[in-house]
C-alpha positions as CSV (number, residue, x, y, z in Angstrom):
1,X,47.3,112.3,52.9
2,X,50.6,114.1,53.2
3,X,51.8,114.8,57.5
4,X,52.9,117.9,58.0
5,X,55.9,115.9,60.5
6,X,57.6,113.8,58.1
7,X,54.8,110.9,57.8
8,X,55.5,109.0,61.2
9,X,59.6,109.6,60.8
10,X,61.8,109.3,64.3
11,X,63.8,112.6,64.6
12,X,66.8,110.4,63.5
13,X,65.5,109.9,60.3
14,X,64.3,113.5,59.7
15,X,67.5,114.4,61.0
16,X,69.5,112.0,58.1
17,X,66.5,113.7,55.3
18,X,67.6,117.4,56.1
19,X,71.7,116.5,56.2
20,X,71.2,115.3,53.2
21,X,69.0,117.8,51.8
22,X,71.8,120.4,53.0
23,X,74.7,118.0,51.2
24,X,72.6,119.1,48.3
25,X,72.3,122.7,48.0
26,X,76.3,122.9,49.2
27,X,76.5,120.7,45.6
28,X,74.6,122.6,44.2
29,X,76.2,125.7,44.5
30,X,79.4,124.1,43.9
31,X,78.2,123.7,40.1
32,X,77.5,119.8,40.5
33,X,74.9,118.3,38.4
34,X,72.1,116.8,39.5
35,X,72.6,113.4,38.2
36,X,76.1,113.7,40.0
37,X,74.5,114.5,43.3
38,X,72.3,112.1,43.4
39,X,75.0,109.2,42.7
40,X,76.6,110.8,45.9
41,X,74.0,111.0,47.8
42,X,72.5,108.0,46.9
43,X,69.3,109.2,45.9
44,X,67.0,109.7,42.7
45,X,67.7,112.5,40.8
46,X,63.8,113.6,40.9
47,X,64.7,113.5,45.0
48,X,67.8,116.1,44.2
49,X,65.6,117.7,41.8
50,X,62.6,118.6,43.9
């Protein structure tokens, strides 16, 4: 079952999720590619994908 809230998450960590969610489209549009941005981010590249 997926929660609607972020599964459970404090508003610290849904807070740290949507930073770095935002770090991503800013790369994005700055012509990174995704395999870049995730090795920044420290994430997979599916994560950056999606």
């Amino acid at each position: 079952m997926r929660y609607a809230q972020g599964g459970g998450s404090t508003d610290a960590e849904r807070a740290a999720r949507e930073w770095i969610r935002l770090q991503a489209v800013e790369r994005f549009e700055g012509g990174e590619k995704s395999r870049e941005i995730a090795a920044a981010l420290r994430v997979s590249e599916r994560s950056v994908v999606t």
